[in-house]
N, C-alpha and C positions, 0 to 999 in steps of 0.2 A: 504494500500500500504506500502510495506515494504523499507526500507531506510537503504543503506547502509553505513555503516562510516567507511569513508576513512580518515584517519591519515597520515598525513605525518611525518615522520620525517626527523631530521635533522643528515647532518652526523657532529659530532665535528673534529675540527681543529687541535686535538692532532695528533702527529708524529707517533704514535701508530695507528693510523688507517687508516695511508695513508700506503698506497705499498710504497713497497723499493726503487723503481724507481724512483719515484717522492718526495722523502725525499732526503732534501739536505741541507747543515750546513748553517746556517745562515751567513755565511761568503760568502760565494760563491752567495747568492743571493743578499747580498749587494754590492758586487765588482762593479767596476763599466765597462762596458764593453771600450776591448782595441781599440784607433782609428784607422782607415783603413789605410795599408802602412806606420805605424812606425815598423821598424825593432829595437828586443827587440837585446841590445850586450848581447853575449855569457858570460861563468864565464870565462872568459880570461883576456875579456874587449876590446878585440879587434876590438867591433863593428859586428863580425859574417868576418872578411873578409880574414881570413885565410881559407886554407886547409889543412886537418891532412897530415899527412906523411901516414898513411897507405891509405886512398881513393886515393893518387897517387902512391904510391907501384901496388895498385890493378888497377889504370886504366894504369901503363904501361904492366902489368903479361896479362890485359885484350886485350889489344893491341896487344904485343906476341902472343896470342892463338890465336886471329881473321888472323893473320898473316901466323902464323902454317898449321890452318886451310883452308886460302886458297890456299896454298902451295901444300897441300897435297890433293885439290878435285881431280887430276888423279887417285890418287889411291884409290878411295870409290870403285870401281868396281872389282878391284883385291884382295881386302876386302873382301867384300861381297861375289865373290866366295868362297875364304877362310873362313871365317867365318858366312856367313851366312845375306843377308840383312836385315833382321830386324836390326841384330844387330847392325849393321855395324852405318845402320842411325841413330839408336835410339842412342850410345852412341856418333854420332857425333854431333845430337842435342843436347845431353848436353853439350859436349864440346863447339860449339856455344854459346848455352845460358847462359852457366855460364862467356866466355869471355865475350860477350856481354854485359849483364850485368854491369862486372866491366868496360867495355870500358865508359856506359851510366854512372854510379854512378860517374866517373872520369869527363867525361862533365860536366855535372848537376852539382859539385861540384865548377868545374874552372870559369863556368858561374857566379854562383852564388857568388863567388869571384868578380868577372870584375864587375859583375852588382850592388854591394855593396860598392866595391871602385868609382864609379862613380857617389853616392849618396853622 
């Protein structure tokens, strides 16, 4: 009866033989993980509880256009003859989406203000 030999080996622990995915500096594996709901301050020092001047620049420009935009739903239709509906809608959706957008980026910013100063 014949017998087969089976070897195993072993894979070595060098950095060299793991994938790149899974290679990672020894700093980072020793860090020690951050506690839940400490808010890190920004390089200001402010704590994080400002808001830039441009994120309000763009949530009032985003305001404007959402404004513009509903101003002007009478005339999607006299558009669309004119130019065409696809067109008409597809450039309106972006104009939507991109007010939008800045309207949302402009929330989420002042929130996150209000909810930092109250910490």
């Amino acid at each position: 009866m014949a017998t087969t030999d089976t070897k195993s080996t072993t894979r070595s622990s060098t950095s060299g033989d793991r994938p790149k995915h899974s290679r990672g500096t020894q700093e980072q594996r020793q860090r020690p993980p951050e506690p839940a709901g400490v808010v890190q301050p920004d390089a200001a020092g402010d704590g994080g509880r400002s808001v830039s001047v441009w994120t309000m620049l763009l949530f009032l420009v985003g305001c404007g256009i959402l404004v513009v935009a509903a101003i002007n739903l009478p005339n999607l239709g006299r558009w669309g003859d004119q130019h065409g509906n696809v067109l008409v809608f597809l450039c309106f959706f972006l104009v939507m989406s991109i007010g939008g957008r800045w309207f949302w980026a402009g929330i989420d910013a002042l929130w996150g203000a209000v909810r930092n100063k109250e910490a």
